[in-house]
C-alpha positions in Angstrom: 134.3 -142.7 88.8 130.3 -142.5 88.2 129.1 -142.9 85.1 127.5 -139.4 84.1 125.2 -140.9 81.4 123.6 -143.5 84.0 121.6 -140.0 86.0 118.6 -139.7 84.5 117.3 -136.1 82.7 115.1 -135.6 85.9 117.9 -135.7 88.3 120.2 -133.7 86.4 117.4 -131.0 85.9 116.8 -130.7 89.5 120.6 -130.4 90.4 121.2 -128.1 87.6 118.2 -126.0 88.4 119.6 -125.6 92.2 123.5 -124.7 90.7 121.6 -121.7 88.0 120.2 -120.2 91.3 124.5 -120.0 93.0 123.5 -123.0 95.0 125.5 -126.4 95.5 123.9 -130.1 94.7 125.3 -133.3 95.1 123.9 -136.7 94.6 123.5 -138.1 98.1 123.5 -141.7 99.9 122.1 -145.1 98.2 122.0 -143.6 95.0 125.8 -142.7 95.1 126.4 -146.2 96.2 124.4 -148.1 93.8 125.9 -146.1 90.8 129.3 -147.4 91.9 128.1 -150.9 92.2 126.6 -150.4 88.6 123.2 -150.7 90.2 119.9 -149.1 89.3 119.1 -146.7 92.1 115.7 -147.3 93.3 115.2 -143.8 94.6 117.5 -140.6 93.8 118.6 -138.1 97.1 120.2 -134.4 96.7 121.4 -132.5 99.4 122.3 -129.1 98.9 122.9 -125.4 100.9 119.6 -124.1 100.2 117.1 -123.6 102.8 113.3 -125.3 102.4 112.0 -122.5 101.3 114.4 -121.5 98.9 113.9 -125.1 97.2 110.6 -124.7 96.8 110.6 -121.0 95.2 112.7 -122.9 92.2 110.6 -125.4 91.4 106.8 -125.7 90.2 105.6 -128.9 91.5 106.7 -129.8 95.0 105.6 -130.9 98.3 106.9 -129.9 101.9 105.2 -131.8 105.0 108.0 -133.1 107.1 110.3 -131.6 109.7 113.6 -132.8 108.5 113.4 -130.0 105.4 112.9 -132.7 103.2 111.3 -130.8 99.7 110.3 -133.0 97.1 110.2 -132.2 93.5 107.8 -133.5 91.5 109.0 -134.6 88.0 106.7 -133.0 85.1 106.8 -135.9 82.5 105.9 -133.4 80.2 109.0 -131.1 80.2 110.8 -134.2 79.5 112.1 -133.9 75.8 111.7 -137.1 73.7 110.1 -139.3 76.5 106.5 -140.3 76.5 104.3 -139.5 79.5 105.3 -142.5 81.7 108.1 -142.0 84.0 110.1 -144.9 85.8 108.7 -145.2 89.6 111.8 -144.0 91.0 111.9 -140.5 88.9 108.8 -139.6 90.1 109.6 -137.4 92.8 113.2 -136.1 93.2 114.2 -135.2 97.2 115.8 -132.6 98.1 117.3 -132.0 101.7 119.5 -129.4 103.1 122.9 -129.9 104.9 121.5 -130.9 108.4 123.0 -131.1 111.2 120.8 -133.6 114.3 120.7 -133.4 118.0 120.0 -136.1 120.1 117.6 -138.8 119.8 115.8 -139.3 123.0 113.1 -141.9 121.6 116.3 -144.0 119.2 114.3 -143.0 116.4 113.7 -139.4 115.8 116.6 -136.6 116.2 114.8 -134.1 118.6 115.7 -131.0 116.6 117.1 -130.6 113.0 119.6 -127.5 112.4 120.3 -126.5 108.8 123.8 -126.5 107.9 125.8 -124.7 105.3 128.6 -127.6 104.9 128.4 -130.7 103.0 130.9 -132.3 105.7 127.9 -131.7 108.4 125.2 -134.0 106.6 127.7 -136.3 105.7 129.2 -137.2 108.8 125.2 -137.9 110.2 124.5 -140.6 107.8 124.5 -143.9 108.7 127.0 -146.3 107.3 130.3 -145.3 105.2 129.0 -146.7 101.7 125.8 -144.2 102.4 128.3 -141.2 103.3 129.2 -140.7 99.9 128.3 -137.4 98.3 128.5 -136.7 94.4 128.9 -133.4 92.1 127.2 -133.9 88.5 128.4 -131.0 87.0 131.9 -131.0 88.3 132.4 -134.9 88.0 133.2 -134.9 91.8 132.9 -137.5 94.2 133.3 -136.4 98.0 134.5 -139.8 100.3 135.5 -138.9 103.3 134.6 -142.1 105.3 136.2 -144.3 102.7 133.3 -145.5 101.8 134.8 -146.8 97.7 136.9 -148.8 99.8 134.3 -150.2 101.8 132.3 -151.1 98.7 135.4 -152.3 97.1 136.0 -154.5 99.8 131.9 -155.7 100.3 132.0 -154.3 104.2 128.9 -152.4 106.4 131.0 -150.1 108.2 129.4 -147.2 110.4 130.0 -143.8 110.1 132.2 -143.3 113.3 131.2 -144.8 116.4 128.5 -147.7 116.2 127.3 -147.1 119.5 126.7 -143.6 118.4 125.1 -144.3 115.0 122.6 -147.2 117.2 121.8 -145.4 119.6 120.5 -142.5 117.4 118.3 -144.4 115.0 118.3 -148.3 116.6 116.5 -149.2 113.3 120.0 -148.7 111.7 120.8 -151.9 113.0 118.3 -153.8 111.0 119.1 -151.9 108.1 123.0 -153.0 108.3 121.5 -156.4 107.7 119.0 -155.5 104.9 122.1 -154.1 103.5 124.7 -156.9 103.7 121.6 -159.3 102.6 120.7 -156.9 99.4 124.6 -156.0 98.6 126.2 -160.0 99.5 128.3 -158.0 102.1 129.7 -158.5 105.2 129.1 -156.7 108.4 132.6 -155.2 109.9 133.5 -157.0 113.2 133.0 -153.7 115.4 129.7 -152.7 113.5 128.7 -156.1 114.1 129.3 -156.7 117.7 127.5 -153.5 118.6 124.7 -154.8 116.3 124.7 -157.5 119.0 124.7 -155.2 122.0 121.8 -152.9 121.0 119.6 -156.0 119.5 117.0 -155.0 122.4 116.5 -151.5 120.9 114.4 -152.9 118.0 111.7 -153.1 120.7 111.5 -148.9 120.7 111.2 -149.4 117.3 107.8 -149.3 115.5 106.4 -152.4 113.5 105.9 -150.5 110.3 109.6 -149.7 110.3 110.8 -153.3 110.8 108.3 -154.2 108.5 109.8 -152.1 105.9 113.1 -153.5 106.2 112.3 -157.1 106.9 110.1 -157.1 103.6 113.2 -156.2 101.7 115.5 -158.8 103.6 112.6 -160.9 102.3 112.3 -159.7 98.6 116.4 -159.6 98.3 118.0 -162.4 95.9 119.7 -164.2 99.4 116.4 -163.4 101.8 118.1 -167.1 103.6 121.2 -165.8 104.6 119.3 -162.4 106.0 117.4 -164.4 108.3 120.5 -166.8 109.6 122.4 -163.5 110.0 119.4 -161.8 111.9 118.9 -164.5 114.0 122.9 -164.8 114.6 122.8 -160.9 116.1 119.9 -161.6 118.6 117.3 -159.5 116.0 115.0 -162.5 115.0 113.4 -162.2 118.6 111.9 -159.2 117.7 111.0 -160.0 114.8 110.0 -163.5 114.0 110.8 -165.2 117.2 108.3 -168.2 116.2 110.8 -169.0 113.6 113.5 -169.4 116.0 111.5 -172.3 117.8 112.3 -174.5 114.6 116.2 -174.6 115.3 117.7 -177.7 116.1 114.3 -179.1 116.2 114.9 -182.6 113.9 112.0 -183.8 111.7 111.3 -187.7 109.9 110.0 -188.9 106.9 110.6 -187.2 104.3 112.0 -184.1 106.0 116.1 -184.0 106.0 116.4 -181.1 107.9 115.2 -179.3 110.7 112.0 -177.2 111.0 114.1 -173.8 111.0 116.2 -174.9 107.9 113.2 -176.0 106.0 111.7 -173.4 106.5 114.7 -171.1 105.2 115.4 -173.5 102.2 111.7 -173.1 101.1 112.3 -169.1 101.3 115.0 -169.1 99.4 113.2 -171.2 96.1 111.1 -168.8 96.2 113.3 -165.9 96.2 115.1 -168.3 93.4 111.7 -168.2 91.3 111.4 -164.6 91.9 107.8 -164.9 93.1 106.6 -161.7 95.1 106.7 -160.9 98.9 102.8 -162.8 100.0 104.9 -166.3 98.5 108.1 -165.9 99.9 106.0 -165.2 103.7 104.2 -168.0 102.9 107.1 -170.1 102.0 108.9 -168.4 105.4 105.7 -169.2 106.9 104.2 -172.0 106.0 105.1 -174.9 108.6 105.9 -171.8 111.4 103.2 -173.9 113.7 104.8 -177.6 113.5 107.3 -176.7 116.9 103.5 -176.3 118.4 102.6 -179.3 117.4 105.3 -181.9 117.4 104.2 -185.1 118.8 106.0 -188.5 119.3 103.8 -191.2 117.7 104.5 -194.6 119.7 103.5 -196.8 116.8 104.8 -194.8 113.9 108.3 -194.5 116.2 108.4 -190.8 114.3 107.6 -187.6 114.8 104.2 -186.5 113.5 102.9 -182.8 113.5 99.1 -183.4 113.1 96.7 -180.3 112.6 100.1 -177.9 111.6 98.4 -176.0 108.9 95.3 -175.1 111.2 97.6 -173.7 114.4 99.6 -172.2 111.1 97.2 -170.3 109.9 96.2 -168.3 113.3 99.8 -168.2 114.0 100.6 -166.9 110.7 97.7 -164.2 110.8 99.6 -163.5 115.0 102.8 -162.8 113.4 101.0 -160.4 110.2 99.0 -159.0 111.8 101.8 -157.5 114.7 104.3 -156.6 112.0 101.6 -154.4 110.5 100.9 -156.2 107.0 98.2 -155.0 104.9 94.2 -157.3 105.3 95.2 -158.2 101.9 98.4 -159.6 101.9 97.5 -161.4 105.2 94.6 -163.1 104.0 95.9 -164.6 101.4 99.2 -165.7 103.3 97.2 -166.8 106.3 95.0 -169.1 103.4 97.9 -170.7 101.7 99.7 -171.9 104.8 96.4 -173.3 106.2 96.0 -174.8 102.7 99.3 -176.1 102.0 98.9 -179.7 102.4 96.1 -180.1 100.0 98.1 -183.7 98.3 96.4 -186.6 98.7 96.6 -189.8 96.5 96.3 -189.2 92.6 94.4 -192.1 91.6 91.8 -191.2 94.6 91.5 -187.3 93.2 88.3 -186.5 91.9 87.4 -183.1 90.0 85.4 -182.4 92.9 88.0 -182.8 95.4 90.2 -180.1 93.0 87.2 -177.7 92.9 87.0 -177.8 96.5 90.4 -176.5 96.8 90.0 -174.0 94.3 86.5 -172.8 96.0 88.2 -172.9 99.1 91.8 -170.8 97.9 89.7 -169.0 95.1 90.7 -169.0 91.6 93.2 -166.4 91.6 95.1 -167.6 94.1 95.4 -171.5 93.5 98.0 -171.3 91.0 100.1 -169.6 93.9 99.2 -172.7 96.1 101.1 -175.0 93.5 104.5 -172.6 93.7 104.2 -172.4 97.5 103.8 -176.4 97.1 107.1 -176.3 94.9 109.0 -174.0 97.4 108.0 -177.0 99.9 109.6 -179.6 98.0 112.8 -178.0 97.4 112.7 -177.0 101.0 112.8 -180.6 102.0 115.7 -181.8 99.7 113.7 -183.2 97.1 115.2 -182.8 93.8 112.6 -182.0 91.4 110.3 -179.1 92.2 107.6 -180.5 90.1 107.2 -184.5 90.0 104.1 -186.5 88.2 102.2 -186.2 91.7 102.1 -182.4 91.6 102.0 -182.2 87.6 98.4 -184.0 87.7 97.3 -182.3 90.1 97.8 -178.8 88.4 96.5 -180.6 85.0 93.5 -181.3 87.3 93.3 -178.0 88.5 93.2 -176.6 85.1 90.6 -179.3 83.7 88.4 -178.1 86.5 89.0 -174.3 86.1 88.5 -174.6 82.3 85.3 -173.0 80.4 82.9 -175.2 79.7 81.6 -176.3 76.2 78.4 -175.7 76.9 75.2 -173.4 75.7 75.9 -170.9 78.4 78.9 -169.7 76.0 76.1 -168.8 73.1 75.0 -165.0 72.7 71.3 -166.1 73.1 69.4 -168.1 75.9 66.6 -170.3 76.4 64.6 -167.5 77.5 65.4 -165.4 74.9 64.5 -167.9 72.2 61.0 -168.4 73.9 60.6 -164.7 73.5 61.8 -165.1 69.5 59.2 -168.3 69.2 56.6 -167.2 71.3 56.2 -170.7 73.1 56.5 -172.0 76.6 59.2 -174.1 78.0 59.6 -177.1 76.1 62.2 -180.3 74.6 62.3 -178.0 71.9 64.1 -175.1 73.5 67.1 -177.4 74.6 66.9 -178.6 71.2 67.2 -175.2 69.3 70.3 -174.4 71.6 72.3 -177.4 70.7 71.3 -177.2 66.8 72.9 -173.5 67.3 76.1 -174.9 69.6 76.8 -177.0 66.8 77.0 -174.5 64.4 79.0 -171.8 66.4 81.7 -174.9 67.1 82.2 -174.7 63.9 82.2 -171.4 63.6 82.6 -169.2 66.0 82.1 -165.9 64.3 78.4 -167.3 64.2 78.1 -166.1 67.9 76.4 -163.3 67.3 72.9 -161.9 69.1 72.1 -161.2 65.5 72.6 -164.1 63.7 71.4 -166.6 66.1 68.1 -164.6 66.2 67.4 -164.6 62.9 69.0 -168.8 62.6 66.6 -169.3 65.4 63.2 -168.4 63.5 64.4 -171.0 61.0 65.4 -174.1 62.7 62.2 -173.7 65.0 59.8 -174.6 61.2 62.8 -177.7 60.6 60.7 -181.3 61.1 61.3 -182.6 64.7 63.5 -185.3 63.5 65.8 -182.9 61.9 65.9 -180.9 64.5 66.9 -183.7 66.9 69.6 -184.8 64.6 71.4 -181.5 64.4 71.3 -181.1 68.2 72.6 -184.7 68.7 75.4 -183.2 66.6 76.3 -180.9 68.7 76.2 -182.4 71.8 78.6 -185.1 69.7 80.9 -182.4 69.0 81.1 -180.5 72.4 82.0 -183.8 73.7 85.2 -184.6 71.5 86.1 -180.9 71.8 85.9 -181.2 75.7 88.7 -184.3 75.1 90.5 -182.5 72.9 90.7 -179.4 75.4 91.8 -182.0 77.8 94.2 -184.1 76.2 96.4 -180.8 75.4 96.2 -179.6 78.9 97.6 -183.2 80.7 99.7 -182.8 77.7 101.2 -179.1 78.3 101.6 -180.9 82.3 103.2 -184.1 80.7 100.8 -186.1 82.7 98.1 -189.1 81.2 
């Protein structure tokens, strides 16, 4: 049984709230099943007798725009007892919907009428798969199962509720989320859900790209996001999806490369899903050699495969398959620039610091440090054992060295024009002179950086003899120089590279 002391204050309040006023509440769906799999929910449904309108009379803060009677209750963090004012994502707004009971779906995506039901059996025998069918009393303790749907999570199967054909034909993005699910929970899909899966595949075309979006990000952001794609592409969904990925399979590759486009590919996914990195990496990682099938060419004198220009077709392809799944400018601009950037290596001993800034000018500086992971993810994807070897440790030692302050007078709280102001003279030797004589000191100390101090230090090392004040700006230009290969020596340090 459910864990009472896992449902959050907010919940409870809102099911409690509905029971004071004679009406029923039960936990509903995905938060039912993730309680049982000792999961955090990520969102929290109620269902309950109570019309729309009767919901919102009982509460203070809610919202009601849809047509399905959906109310949502907006949690007040500050009627929460002994919590600050910051409530976890998912408690933000509770839902509330009442026993519904749907007509057909003409378009597979939208019942055309909703009729409010007074049973609990009515809503529960519309939802979509068996582990989502499961309904739960707080206040009595009381689960209701009647699709067997603990047995189903016991025994890691996506089952429908009834018939598939049914189930697919009213919502055809149902059969994209059965894979989500199996991906997200490691289960398998039952034999007659599955082949039914395979019959309706063509119905994701009615479907909009936002939706599939939606649930392909989460295939994507799952711990497995590898075996989602193999098992979308096993039951005929990939084509509407991704079907550029698809052109990868069985297509071999030399060098380096032990497996084929569509596996690398996959293997490169999944580090990243490994590493944990966030959704723009892991569709760079899915993404990031989607172009080489376009570009496959058999060199004569090599005798190998070579896939010349790859990372230029990439990036408009790329941008193609984005921009037709619906994916915000941002996240597509910056996945469209990391596949198109993704073969930045080139020999270490040739690298200059110029070379490095060009990369980072041309990836920008936030986003270079993701061009080294997605490198990483293209390693592992190829077989290679180590995700980070000397090549790519130099280069990010590089990267750093180049992206590093600068000792220089810029960092001082004063400037050359500032101090011809204080001095009252015109551009001069002296001025450059002055600025290192106050570097010097504010290496040394750097609680000397002050607009006051350096002011008032200016006015007196502007009346020191000219020799003097040569030798204490040769002093600093010494000491910005051994701090500069200090800097340096612990960063190729930190990278374990010379």
């Amino acid at each position: 049984m459910l864990n009472i002391k896992n449902i959050p204050k907010e919940v409870t309040r809102v099911t409690e709230t509905l029971e004071k006023a004679d009406f029923e509440a039960y936990l509903v769906g995905g938060c039912v099943r993730d309680l049982l799999l000792n999961k955090k929910p990520k969102d929290w449904d109620i269902t309950t007798n109570a019309k729309p309108e009767q919901i919102l009379e009982l509460f203070e803060h809610t919202f009601y725009e849809n047509s399905f009677g959906t109310v949502g209750v907006v949690s007040d963090p500050k009627s929460t007892v002994g919590q600050s004012e910051t409530i976890d994502e998912s408690l933000k707004t509770i839902e509330i919907t009442p026993y519904r009971l749907e007509s057909r779906y003409s378009d597979s995506r939208h019942p055309d009428s909703v009729i409010f039901s007074d049973k609990l059996e009515d809503d529960l025998k519309r939802r979509d798969f068996t582990i989502n069918a499961l309904a739960y009393n707080v206040s009595k303790d009381k689960l209701v199962d009647l699709y067997k749907g603990q047995k189903d999570i016991k025994d890691k199967i996506i089952r429908t509720v009834g018939e598939p054909e049914n189930r697919f034909d009213e919502d055809s993005l149902r059969i994209l989320r059965a894979v989500r699910l199996a991906t997200e929970l490691d289960f398998s899909i039952e034999q007659k859900t599955e082949k039914n899966i395979l019959k309706f595949a063509s119905k994701l075309k009615n479907i909009s790209q936002e939706r599939i979006r939606d649930e392909f990000s989460k295939i994507l952001m799952s711990d497995n996001p590898m075996s989602g794609i193999i098992l979308s592409q096993k039951l005929g969904l990939l084509t509407y999806i991704i079907p550029e990925l698809e052109k990868g399979i069985n297509e071999t590759q030399k060098g380096a490369h032990i497996y084929t486009i569509w596996e690398h590919n996959l293997r490169a996914l999944q580090h990243s899903a490994d590493k944990k990195f966030p959704l723009h990496l892991r569709l760079s990682a899915l993404l990031h050699d989607i172009a080489k099938p376009h570009t496959k060419y058999w060199h004569k004198d090599k005798k190998e495969f070579t896939f010349y220009g790859h990372e230029v077709v990439g990036e408009r392809v790329s941008r193609e398959i984005l921009q037709r799944l619906r994916y915000s400018k941002n996240t597509i601009d910056i996945v469209t620039k990391l596949v198109r950037n993704h073969l930045f290596f080139s020999d270490i001993e040739k690298i200059t610091l110029s070379a490095v800034r060009r990369i980072i000018r041309n990836m920008g500086s936030e986003n270079v440090w993701d061009l080294m992971k997605l490198r990483t993810c293209d390693r592992i994807g190829m077989g290679r054992p180590k995700e980070k070897p000397y090549r790519l440790r130099k280069y990010m030692a590089m990267i750093e060295e180049a992206m590093k302050d600068p000792v220089s007078v810029k960092m001082l709280k004063i400037d050359g024009n500032r101090i011809m102001e204080i001095i009252n003279e015109k551009p001069g030797p002296k001025i450059g002179l002055v600025l290192n004589a106050l570097m010097e000191e504010v290496l040394d100390n750097p609680k000397l950086n002050t607009k006051k101090y350096l002011e008032s230090r200016t006015l007196e090392l502007i009346k020191l003899p000219q020799k003097q004040l040569e030798s204490l700006s040769k002093k600093g230009e010494e000491k910005k120089e051994i701090l500069e290969k200090e800097e340096i020596g612990e960063i190729r340090k930190r990278h374990g590279v010379k």
